[in-house]
ZATI-611048 format. One record per residue (C-alpha): residue number from 1; x, z, y. Coordinates in nm, 4 decimals, padded with zeros to 6 digits, always signed. Each point is the difference from the previous one (the first is absolute). Example, Ala and Ser with C-alpha at 12.3 -4.5 7.8 and 13.67 -1.06 7.14 Angstrom:
<site><num>1</num><px>+01.2300</px><pz>+00.7800</pz><py>-00.4500</py></site>
<site><num>2</num><px>+00.1370</px><pz>-00.0660</pz><py>+00.3440</py></site>
END
This chain:
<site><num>1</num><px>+00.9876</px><pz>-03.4373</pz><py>+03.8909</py></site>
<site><num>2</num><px>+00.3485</px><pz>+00.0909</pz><py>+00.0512</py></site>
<site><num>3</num><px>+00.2750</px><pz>+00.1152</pz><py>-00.3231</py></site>
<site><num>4</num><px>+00.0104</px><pz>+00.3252</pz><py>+00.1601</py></site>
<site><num>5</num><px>-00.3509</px><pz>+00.0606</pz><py>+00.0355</py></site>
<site><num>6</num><px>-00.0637</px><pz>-00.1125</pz><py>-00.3751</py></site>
<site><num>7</num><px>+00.3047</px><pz>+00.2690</pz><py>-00.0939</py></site>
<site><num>8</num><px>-00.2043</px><pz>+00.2519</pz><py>+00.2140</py></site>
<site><num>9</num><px>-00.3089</px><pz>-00.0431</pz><py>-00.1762</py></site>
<site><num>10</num><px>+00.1945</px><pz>-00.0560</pz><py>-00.3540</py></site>
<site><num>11</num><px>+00.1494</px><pz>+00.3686</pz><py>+00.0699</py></site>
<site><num>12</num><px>-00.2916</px><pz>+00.1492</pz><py>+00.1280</py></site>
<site><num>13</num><px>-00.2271</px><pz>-00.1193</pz><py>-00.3168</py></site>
<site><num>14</num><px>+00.2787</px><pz>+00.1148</pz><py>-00.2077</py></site>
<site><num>15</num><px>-00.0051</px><pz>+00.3726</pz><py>+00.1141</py></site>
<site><num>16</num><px>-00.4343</px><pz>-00.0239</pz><py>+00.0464</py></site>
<site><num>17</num><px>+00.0673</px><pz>-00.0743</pz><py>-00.3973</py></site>
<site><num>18</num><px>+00.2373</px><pz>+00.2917</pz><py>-00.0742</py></site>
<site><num>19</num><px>-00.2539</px><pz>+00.2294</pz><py>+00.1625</py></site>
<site><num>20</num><px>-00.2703</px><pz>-00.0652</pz><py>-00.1532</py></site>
<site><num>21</num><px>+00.1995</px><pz>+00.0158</pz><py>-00.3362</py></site>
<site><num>22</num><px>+00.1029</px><pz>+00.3297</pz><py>+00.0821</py></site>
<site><num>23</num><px>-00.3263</px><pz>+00.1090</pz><py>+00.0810</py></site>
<site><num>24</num><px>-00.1521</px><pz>-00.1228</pz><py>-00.3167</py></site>
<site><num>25</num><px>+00.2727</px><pz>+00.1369</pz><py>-00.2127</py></site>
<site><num>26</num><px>-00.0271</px><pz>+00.3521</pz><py>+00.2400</py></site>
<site><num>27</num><px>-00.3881</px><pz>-00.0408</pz><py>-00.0544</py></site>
<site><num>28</num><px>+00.0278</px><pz>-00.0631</pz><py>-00.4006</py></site>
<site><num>29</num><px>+00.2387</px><pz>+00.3665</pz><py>-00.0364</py></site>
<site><num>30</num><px>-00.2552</px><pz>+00.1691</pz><py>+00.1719</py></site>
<site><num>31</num><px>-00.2788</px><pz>-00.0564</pz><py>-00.2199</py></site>
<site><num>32</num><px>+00.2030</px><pz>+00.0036</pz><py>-00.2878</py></site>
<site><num>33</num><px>+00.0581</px><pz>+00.3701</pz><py>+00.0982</py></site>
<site><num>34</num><px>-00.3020</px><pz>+00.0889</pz><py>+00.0976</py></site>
<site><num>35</num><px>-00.1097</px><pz>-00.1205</pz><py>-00.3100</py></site>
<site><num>36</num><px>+00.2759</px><pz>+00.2044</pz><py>-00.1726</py></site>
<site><num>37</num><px>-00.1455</px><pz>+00.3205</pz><py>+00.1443</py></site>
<site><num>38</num><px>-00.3408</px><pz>-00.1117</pz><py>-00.0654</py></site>
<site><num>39</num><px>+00.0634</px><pz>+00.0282</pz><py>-00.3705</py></site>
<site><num>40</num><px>+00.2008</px><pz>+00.2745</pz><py>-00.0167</py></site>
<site><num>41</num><px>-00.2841</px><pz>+00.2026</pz><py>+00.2322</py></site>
<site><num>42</num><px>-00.2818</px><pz>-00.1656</pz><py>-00.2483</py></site>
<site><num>43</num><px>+00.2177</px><pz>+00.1276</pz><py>-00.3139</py></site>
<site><num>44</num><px>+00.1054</px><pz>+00.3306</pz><py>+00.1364</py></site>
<site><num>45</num><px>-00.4009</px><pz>+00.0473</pz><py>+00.0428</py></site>
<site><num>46</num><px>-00.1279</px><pz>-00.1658</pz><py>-00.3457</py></site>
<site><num>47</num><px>+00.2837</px><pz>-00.0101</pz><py>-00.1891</py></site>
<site><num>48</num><px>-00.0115</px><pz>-00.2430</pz><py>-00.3340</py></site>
<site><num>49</num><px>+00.0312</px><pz>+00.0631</pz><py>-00.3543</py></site>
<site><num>50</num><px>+00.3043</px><pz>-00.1214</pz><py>-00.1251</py></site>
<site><num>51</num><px>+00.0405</px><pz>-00.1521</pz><py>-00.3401</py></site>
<site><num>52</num><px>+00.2115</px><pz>+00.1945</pz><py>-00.2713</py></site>
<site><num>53</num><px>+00.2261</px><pz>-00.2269</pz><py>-00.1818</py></site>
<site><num>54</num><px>+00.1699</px><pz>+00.1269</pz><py>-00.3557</py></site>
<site><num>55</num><px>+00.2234</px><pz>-00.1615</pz><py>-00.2557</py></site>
<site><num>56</num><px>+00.0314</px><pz>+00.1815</pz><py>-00.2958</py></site>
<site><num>57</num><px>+00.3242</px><pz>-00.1319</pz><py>-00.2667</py></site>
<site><num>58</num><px>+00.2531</px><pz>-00.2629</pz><py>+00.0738</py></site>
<site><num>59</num><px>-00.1335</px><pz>-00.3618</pz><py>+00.0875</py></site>
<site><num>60</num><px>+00.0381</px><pz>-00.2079</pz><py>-00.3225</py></site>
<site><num>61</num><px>-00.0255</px><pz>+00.2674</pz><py>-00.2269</py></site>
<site><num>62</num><px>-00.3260</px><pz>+00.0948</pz><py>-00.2403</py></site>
<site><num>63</num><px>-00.2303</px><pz>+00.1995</pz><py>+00.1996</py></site>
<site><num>64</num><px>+00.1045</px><pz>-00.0608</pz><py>+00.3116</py></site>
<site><num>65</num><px>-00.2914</px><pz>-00.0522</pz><py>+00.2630</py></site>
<site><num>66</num><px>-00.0449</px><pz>+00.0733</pz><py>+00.3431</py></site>
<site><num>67</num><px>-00.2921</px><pz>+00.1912</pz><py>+00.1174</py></site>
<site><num>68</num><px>-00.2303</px><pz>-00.1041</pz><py>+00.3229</py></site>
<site><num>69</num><px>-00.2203</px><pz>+00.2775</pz><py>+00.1676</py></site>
<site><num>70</num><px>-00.1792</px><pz>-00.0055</pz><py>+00.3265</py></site>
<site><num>71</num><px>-00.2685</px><pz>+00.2176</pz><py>+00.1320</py></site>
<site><num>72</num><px>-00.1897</px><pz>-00.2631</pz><py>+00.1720</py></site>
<site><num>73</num><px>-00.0745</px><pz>-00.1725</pz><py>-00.3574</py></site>
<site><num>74</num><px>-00.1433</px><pz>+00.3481</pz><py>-00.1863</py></site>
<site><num>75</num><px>-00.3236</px><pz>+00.0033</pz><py>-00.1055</py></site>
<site><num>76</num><px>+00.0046</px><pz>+00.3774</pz><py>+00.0851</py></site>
<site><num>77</num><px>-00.1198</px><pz>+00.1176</pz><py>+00.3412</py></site>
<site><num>78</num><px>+00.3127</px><pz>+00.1040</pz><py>+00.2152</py></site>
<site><num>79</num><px>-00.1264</px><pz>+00.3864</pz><py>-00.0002</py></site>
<site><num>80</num><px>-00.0093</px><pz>-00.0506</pz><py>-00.3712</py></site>
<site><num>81</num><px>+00.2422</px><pz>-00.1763</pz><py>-00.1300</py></site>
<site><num>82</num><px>+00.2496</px><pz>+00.1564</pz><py>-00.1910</py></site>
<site><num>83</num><px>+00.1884</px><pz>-00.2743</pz><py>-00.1202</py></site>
<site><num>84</num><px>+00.0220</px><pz>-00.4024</pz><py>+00.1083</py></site>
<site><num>85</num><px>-00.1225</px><pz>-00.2779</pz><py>-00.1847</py></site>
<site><num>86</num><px>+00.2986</px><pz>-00.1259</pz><py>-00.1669</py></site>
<site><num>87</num><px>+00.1153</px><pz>-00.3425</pz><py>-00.1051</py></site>
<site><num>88</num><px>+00.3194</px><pz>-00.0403</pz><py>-00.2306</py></site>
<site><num>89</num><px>+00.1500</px><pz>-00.3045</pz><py>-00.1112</py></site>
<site><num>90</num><px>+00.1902</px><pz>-00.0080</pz><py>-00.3231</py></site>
<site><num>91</num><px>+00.3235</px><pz>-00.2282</pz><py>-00.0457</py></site>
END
């Protein structure tokens, strides 16, 4: 095997190489986006309960606390509930 041939094959296992990184890399942002729209088609369609997050006074201070609610963790039924179950935490 001749230098030149060995440079021929070097080259030509170099670019093989950069293709197929460029096709995985091309392959990997595609399902990342399809994934994207996925969830964003899932959410638009069932769309979760979102926690509410409250701080009532000035961190340090006596009776500050911050206040945790989330639908999910009520003991009400959703059609029900009027207010979430609510966990506070007292400094």
């Amino acid at each position: 095997m001749g230098l030149k041939q060995f440079f021929y094959q070097l080259i030509e296992y170099f670019f093989n190489w950069i293709i197929t990184e460029w096709r995985d890399a091309k392959t990997t942002a595609n399902l990342n986006e399809e994934i994207r729209k996925y969830h964003e088609a899932a959410e638009e369609l069932d769309p979760q309960p979102q926690a509410e997050f409250k701080e009532n006074g000035v961190f340090g201070e006596p009776g500050w606390f911050i206040q945790l609610s989330h639908p999910a963790f009520s003991s009400q039924p959703q059609d029900e509930q009027t207010q979430t179950e609510q966990k506070e935490f007292h400094h």
